[in-house]
C-alpha positions, 0 to 999 in steps of 0.5 A: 504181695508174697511175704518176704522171709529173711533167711535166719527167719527161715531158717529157724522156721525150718528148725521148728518144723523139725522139731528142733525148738523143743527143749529134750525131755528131762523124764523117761522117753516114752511113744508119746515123744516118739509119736511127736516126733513120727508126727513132725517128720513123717519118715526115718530113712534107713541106711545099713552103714552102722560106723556109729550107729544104724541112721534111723536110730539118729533122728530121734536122738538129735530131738530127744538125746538118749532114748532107749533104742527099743522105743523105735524097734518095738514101734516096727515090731509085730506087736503094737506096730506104730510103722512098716518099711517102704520106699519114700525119701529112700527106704524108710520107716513110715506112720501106718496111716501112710500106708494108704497113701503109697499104694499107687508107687506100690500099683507102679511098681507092680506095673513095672514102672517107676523102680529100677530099670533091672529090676523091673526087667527082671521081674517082668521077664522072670513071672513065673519064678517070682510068682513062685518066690511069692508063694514060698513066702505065703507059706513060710513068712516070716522069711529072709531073701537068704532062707529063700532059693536063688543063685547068687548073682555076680558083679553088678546089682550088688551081687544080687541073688535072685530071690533077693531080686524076687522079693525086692520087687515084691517089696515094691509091689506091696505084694510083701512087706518086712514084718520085722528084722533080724539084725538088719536083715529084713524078714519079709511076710505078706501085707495082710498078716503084717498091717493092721486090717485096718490099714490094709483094708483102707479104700483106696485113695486116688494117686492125686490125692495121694500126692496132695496129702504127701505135700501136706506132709512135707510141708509140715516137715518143712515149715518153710520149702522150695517146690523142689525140695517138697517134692523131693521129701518122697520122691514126687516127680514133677508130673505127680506134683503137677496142680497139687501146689496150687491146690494147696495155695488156693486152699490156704494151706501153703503161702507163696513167699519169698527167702533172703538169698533163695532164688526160687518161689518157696511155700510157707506151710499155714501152721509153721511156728516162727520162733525168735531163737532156736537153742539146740545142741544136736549131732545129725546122721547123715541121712537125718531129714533137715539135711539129707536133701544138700542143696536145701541144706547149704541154701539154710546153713551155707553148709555144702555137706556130701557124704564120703563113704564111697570116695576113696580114703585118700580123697576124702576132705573130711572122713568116712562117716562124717556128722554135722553139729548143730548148734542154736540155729546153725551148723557149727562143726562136722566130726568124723565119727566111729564107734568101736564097740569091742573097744568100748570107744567112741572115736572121733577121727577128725573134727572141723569148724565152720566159719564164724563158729563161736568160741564156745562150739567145742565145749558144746561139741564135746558135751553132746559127743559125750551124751551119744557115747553114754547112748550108745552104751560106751565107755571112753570118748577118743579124741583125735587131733586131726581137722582144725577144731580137732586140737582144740577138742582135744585139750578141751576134754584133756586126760578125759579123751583116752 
C-alpha cells in the first residue's frame, strides 16, 4: 500500500527540503551556511535580468535574509572555488562534485546532440574555425567571447557573433568553462586550469549512474515529487530516467506515495523531514528552485505563477518582474519589484493578495520588503498603490514609503 500524503503535509515536506524549516541565522553568515544550502539545493539558476537583483543571488537570501553578496562571488571566484557554471535546470552554478556527473551532457554536446539544433549546425559544419576559437582560449584565457574575433550576427540567435556561438558550444562541450565574470560577462578558460585536478581528474562515471545520482539529488531537493518534476530538476529526458526510479524504490531510497489533489504517482526521498508547521517569511526570485518548475508550483501552492518579462506591458496581469511572498507554508502575495539603484530606491510597482491570504500578510510583506531594501544597500522603500494589496501596503507603511 502506497503511503497517502495530504497536500499541506506535502507541501510543508517540500518546504523542508528546500530549506525553509530552519529559522534565518541570527550571527555573521559564513560558507558553512552557504554550503547547507548548495547541500540541499543542488544548483542556483542564473538569469541575466537584474530589476532587483541578478536571480542566483536570491535563493540565498530567501533561506538566510541578508548575506554578503561576496559569500556567493568568492564560492565561484578562482581562489578557493566551491562551484563552476553549466547547463542543469538552465545555466546554473553547481557543487564541483557534480562536475563529474555532468560529463555525459558534456560528451553530448560534443557529439552534437542534445543542444540546440543551431548551434550544434553550427559547430559541426564550422570545426575549423571553432577549433581555432578553442585555441585562442588555450593562449590567452581567461578571455570573454567579446575579446574574441567573430562577426556579429543579425536577427535571430540573439544577434550572436560567432565566437559567441563558438564558445557557447565549447562551453557545452566541457571543452571550456567560465573561470569567473566580469560583471555578467563570462571569462571563459579551459577546464583543466579552472577545476580542481581533483575534479577534473575524477574517473569517469557512467551516463546510468550518473542520472541515478542527479535523481538522488533531486529527490533531496524535493522531499516529496512527481517523476516529472525530478527529472525536470536537471533537465533528464525520459530515456535517461528510463529504470533509474525503480532503482531507487527498490533500493529504499524513494518511497511510492501518493498526494491529496495530485494526479500522478509521487516519490518520497527516505530522509525528507516532516515538520508540522513551516514559519517562513521569505520574497522568491522567479527563477528560485521551489518555484521555477509552474506546474509542480501551483500543484503545492495553488499558485499559477508566469513570468511576464517578454509579454508586451500593456498584457501584463501583474508586472514586469514580479516575486511571490512566502508566508508560513503558503504563498500569500506576489509584488512587482525594481530597484532603482541611482535613486537608492527599492520600488514596488504592484502588489497583489492571493485568496484566503490572512489579515497580517501585508505587515509581514512590508517587514521582508524592508530587509531586501537594506540587503541591497538602498535606501528608501516605494510603494505604489497599484494590485489589490497595493493600498493596504501602502497605508501600512505610511510616511515611511517615500
Amino acid at each position: 500500500m502506497k503511503e497517502k500524503l495530504s497536500l499541506a503535509s506535502a507541501r510543508r515536506i517540500a518546504l523542508a527540503a528546500q530549506g525553509f524549516a530552519d529559522p534565518r541565522p541570527t550571527g555573521a553568515i559564513d560558507r558553512r551556511h552557504l554550503n547547507r544550502v548548495l547541500d540541499r539545493l543542488g544548483l542556483l539558476q542564473i538569469d541575466s535580468v537584474s530589476a532587483v537583483v541578478r536571480a542566483h543571488y536570491m535563493p540565498l537570501f530567501s533561506r538566510l535574509g541578508p548575506y554578503p553578496m561576496s559569500l556567493l562571488d568568492k564560492a565561484a571566484a578562482p581562489r578557493k572555488r566551491l562551484l563552476f557554471e553549466y547547463w542543469a535546470h538552465e545555466a546554473s552554478f553547481l557543487p564541483l562534485e557534480t562536475w563529474p556527473l555532468m560529463r555525459w551532457r558534456m560528451e553530448r554536446a560534443a557529439n552534437y546532440e542534445g543542444i540546440y539544433t543551431g548551434l550544434g549546425t553550427f559547430a559541426r559544419e564550422r570545426a575549423d574555425y571553432v577549433e581555432g576559437i578553442y585555441r585562442q582560449i588555450v593562449e590567452r584565457g581567461p578571455v570573454a567571447a567579446s575579446e574574441l574575433e567573430g562577426e556579429k550576427g543579425a536577427g535571430g540567435w540573439w544577434g550572436w557573433s560567432e565566437a559567441k556561438k563558438a564558445v557557447e558550444w565549447l562551453f557545452w562541450a566541457g571543452k571550456i568553462t567560465a573561470a569567473s565574470r566580469r560583471g555578467f560577462e563570462r571569462l571563459y578558460d579551459i577546464p583543466e586550469r579552472v577545476l580542481p585536478s581533483a575534479v577534473y581528474n575524477h574517473p569517469d562515471i557512467a551516463p546510468e549512474e550518473a542520472h541515478r545520482q542527479l535523481l538522488r539529488i533531486s529527490a533531496r531537493a524535493h522531499g516529496v515529487a512527481t517523476a516529472m518534476c525530478l527529472r525536470d530538476y536537471f533537465r533528464l529526458s525520459p530515456a535517461d530516467m528510463k529504470g533509474r526510479l525503480e532503482e531507487l524504490v527498490e533500493d529504499g531510497e524513494l518511497i511510492p506515495v501518493t498526494v491529496e489533489g495530485w494526479n500522478r504517482p509521487a516519490y518520497l526521498h527516505k530522509s525528507a523531514a516532516m515538520p508540522r508547521k513551516i514559519k517562513a517569511r521569505a520574497l522568491l526570485a522567479p527563477f528560485d528552485p521551489l518555484v521555477f518548475e509552474r506546474s509542480r508550483t501551483e500543484s503545492l501552492f495553488n499558485f499559477r505563477y508566469r513570468i511576464e518579462i517578454y509579454t508586451p506591458a500593456e498584457k501584463r496581469q501583474y508586472g514586469y518582474y514580479v516575486l511571490p511572498f512566502l508566508l508560513g507554508d503558503k504563498i500569500v502575495a506576489r509584488v512587482d519589484l525594481r530597484a532603482e539603484r541611482g535613486a537608492g530606491i527599492l520600488r514596488v510597482h504592484a502588489a497583489f493578495a492571493e485568496p484566503l491570504a490572512p489579515p497580517e500578510t501585508a505587515e509581514a510583506l512590508y517587514q521582508e520588503l524592508d530587509v531586501m531594501r537594506g540587503w541591497l544597500g538602498l535606501e528608501r522603500l516605494v510603494i505604489e498603490e497599484k494590485g489589490d494589496l497595493g493600498p493596504t501596503l501602502k497605508r501600512f507603511i505610511g510616511s515611511a514609503s517615500g
